[in-house]
C-alpha positions as CSV (number, residue, x, y, z in Angstrom):
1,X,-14.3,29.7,9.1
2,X,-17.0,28.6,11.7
3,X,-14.4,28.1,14.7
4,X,-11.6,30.7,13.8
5,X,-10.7,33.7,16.4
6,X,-13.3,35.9,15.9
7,X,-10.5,38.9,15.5
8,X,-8.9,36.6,13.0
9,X,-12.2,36.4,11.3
10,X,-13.3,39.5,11.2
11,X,-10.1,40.6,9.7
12,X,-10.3,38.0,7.2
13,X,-13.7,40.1,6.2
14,X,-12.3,43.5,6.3
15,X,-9.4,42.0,3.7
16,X,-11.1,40.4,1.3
17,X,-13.5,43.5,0.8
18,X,-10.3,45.6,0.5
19,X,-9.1,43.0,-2.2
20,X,-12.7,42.9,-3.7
21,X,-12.8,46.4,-4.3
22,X,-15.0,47.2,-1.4
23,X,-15.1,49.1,1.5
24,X,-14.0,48.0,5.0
25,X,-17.5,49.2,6.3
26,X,-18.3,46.5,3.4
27,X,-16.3,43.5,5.1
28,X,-17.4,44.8,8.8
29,X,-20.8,44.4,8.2
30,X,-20.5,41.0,6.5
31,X,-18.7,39.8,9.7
32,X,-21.2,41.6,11.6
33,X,-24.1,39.4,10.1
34,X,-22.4,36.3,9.8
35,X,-21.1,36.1,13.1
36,X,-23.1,35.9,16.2
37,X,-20.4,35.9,18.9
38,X,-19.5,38.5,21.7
39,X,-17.0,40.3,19.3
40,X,-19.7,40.4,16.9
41,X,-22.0,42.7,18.9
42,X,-18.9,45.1,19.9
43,X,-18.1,45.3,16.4
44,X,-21.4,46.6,15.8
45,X,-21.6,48.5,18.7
46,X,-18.5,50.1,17.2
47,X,-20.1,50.5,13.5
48,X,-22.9,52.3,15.4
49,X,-20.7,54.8,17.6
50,X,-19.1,55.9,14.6
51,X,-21.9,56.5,12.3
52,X,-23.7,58.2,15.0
53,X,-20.6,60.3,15.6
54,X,-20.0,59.4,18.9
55,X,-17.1,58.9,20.9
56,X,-16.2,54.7,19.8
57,X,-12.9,55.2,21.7
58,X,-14.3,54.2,25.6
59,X,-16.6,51.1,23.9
60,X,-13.0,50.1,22.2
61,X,-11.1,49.9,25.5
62,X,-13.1,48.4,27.4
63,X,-12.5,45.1,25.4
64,X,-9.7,42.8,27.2
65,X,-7.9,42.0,23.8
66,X,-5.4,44.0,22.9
67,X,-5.7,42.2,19.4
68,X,-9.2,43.0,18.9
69,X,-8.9,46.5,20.6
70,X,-6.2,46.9,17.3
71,X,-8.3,45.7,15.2
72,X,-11.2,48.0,15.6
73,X,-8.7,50.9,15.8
74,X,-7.3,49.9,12.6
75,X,-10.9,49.4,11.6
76,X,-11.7,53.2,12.3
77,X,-8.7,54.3,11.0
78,X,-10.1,52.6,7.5
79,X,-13.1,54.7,8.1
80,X,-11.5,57.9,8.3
81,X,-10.0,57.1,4.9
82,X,-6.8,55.8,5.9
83,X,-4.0,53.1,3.9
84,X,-4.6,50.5,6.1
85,X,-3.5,47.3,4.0
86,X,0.5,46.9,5.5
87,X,-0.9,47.3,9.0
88,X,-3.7,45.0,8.3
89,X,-1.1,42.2,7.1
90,X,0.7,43.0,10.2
91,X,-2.3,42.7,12.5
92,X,-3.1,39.4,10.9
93,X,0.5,38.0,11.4
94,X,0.4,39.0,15.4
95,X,-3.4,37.0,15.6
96,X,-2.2,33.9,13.6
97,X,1.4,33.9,16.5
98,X,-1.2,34.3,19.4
99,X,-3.6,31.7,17.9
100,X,-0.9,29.1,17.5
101,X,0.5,30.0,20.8
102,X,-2.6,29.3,22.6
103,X,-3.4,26.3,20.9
104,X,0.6,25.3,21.3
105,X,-0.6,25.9,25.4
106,X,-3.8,24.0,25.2
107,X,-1.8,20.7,23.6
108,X,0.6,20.7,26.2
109,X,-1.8,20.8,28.7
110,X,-3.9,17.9,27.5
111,X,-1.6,14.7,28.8
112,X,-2.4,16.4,32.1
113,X,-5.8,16.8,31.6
114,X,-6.2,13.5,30.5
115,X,-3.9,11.9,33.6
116,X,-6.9,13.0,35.4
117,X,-9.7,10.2,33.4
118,X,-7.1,7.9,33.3
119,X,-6.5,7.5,37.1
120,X,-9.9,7.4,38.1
121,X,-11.6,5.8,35.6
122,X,-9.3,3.4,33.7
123,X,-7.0,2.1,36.8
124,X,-9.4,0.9,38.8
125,X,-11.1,-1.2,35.8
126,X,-7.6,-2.5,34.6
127,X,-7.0,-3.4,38.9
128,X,-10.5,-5.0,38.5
129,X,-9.2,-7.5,35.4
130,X,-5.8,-7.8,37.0
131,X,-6.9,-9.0,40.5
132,X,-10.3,-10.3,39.8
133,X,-9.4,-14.0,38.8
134,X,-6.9,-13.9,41.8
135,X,-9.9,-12.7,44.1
136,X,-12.2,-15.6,43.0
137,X,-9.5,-18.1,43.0
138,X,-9.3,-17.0,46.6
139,X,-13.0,-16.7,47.5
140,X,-13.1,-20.2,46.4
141,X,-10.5,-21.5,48.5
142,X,-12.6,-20.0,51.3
143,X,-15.7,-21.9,50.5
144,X,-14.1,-25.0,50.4
């Protein structure tokens, strides 16, 4: 689970507590301590809002995903005592489509990305080993 989404992870936490019997507050906090990424710390920026009591709602929009901003809506939904589990499921379906949709965008990008090494580092070698025995053969005629 080391390089998943970090929304697809942290969901994947929150679900298997629900399954296991345990709180979501359970499976938030395990993400919370197993994950050291950005999301990580506004998750538990979020965990603290709410068990302060303050207002988690402006710390939850200002975060550019709109799949993560669902998630910890969801996530405070669950807190307030809420069925959660279809909408979870649901969640997890629209992260895995925008995961494979960004990775579908990455691998069609790559033959352009890699045009790039290609022409400057491999042509001029394979013009090197195509004209080089043609460019002694001539430096020699020259000597002569």
């Amino acid at each position: 689970m080391e390089n998943l989404n970090p929304a697809l992870r942290c969901l994947i936490e929150m679900q298997s507590a629900l399954q296991n019997g345990e709180t979501v507050r359970a499976g938030l906090l395990r993400y919370t301590q197993s994950a050291s990424d950005d999301f990580a710390s506004q998750v538990r920026r979020f965990l603290f809002d709410w068990e302060q009591g303050r207002d988690w709602r402006p710390a939850v929009q200002s975060i550019a995903s709109a799949n993560r901003r669902a998630l910890l809506e969801l996530a405070a939904c669950a807190l307030s005592g809420q069925a959660i589990h279809t909408h979870l499921c649901e969640l997890r379906m629209e992260i895995q489509a925008a995961c494979e949709s960004e990775i579908k965008e990455h691998i069609d990008m790559l033959p352009l990305r890699m045009l790039f090494p290609l022409l400057l580092l491999l042509f001029p070698s394979y013009l090197v080993l195509l004209f080089g025995p043609v460019l002694a053969q001539f430096v020699r005629e020259l000597t002569r």
